[in-house]
N, C-alpha and C positions, 0 to 999 in steps of 0.2 A: 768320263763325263766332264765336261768344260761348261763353263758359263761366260759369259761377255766380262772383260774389266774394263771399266772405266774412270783411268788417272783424271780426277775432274774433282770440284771445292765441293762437291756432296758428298764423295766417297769416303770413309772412313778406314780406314788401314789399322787392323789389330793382330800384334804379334805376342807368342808367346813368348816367355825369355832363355828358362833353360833348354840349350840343344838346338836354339832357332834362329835365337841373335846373332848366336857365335858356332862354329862347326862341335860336334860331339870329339872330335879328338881332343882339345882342349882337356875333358876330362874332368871339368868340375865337377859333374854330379853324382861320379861315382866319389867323389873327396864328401861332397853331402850325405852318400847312403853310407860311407861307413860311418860319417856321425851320426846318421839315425841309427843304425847298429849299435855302436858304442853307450847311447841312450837310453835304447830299449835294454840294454843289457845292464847296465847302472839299476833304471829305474824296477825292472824286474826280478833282482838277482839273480841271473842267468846267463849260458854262456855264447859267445859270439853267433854260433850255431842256431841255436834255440832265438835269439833275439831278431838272429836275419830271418829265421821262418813268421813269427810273429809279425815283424816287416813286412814279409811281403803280402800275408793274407790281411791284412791291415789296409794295404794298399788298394785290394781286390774288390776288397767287401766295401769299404769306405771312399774309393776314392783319393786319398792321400792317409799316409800313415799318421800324420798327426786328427785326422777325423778316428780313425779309428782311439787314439790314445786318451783323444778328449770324451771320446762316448764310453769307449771301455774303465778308463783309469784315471777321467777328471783331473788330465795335465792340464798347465797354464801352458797356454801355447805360446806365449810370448815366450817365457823360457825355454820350451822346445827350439820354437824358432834362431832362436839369437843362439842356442849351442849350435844347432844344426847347420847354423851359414857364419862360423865361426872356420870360416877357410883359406887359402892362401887364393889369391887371387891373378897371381904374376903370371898363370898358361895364357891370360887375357891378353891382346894386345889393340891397340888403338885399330879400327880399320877404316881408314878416309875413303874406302869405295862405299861398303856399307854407306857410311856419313852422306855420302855424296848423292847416293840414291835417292835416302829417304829423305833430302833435302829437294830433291827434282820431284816427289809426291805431292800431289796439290791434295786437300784433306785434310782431317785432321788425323793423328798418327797416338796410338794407345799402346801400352805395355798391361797385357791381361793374364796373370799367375796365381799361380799356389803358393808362389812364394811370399816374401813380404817385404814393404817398401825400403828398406834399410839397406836388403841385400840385393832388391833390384837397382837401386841407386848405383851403389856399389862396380855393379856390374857395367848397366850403361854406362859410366862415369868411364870404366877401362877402356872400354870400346870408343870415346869418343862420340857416344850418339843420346845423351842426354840429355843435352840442348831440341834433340831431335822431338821427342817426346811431348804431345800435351798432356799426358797424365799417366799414372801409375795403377792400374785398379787390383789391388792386393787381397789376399785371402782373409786379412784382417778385414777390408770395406765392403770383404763379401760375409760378412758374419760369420767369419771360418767356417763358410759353407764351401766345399770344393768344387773345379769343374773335374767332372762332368756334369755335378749338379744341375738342373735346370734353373733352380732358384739364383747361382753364382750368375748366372749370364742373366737373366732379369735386372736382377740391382746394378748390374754392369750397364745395359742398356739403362738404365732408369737414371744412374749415377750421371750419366755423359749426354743423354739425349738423344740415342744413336738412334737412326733407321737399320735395321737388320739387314732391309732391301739393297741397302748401298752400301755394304761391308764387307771386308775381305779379311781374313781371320786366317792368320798363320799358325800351324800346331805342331809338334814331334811327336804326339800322342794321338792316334787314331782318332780315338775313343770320345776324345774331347772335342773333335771336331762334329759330333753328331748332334749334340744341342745348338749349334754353329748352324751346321743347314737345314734343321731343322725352321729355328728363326728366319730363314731366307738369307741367311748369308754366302756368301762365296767363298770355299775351303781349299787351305792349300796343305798339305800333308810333305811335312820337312823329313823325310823317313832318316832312321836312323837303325844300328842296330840293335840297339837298347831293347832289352827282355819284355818292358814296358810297351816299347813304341806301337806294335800291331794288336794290342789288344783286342777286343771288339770289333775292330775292324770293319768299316759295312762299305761298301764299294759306290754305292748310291748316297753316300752323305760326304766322299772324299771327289772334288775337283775337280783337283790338277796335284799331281806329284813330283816332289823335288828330294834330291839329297842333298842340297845346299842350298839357300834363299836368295844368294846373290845369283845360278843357275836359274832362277826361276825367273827373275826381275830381269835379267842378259835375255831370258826366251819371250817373255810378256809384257812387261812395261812399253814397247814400244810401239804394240798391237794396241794397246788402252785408250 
């Protein structure tokens, strides 16, 4: 299923960050789940085993593991956060086609995560496309409410002023792209192989699919 895009100063352009900005070989966010491993297993006293299962039903039930850690075990999730992206950064490299693209978007151009604004910084900042960015909308300005949440993309929309109708919403997580078209957005599904990626999966709330975002922008950008 496709929808019409339209490169034009009404459109909104919202990408996720981990697995979407940059390719998943890079590799970052398996360095992020063994820090949540590492966490859960500290804050549990439990062993690597035991903390990865917790992980991942955590994940399932809540949405991201630190919702589950905050409902279940009243962590500070700012210290979650800042051990959890407490990572090396160097797989990153600058990419001036990226840059280049999203510099030829007319729009305004959003970073929409679970993560949080230190580590997206972080991240953009390697890539070269931070400049690119009118805003960061973080799982802290979503009231560590997570997506899939409905509520996360509300205050998302509400924070920015977005029309749903005119937005294009990039994700490596199925699942998260169903409150996306739901809203009326236009969904693009950056697949990956990640255990995560096909979750939920629903075929009528996913687009157009890509296994890399620059692949997708080389097929459509120029049809917009």
């Amino acid at each position: 299923m496709t929808k019409v895009i339209q490169n034009s100063p009404e459109t909104t352009w919202i990408f996720d960050l981990d697995n979407t900005l940059y390719p998943e070989k890079c590799n970052l966010f398996s360095l992020i789940d063994l820090k949540m491993a590492e966490y859960l297993s500290n804050l549990l006293q439990v062993d690597r085993i035991e903390a990865r299962r917790v992980q991942k039903d955590y994940f399932v039930r809540y949405g991201t593991t630190l919702q589950g850690l905050i409902k279940v075990h009243n962590v500070d999730p700012e210290d979650f956060l800042n051990f959890v992206h407490d990572i090396d950064l160097s797989p990153l490299e600058e990419n001036k086609e990226l840059s280049a693209t999203l510099g030829s978007l007319q729009g305004r151009k959003f970073v929409f995560t679970n993560g949080d604004v230190p580590y997206a910084t972080r991240v953009l900042e390697r890539l070269g496309i931070y400049h690119q960015m009118d805003g960061i909308f973080d799982i802290a300005k979503a009231g560590y409410i997570p997506k899939p949440n409905a509520r996360a993309y509300e205050r998302f929309i509400g924070e920015y002023d977005i029309n749903p109708l005119n937005a294009v919403m990039f994700e490596d997580m199925a699942r998260n792209l169903i409150p996306a078209s739901n809203l009326g957005m236009t969904t693009v599904w950056v697949r990956t192989a990640s255990e995560w990626a096909g979750i939920d999966y629903q075929a009528e709330h996913i687009h157009y699919e890509t296994e890399h975002i620059m692949d997708w922008f080389s097929a459509h950008l120029e049809e917009a």
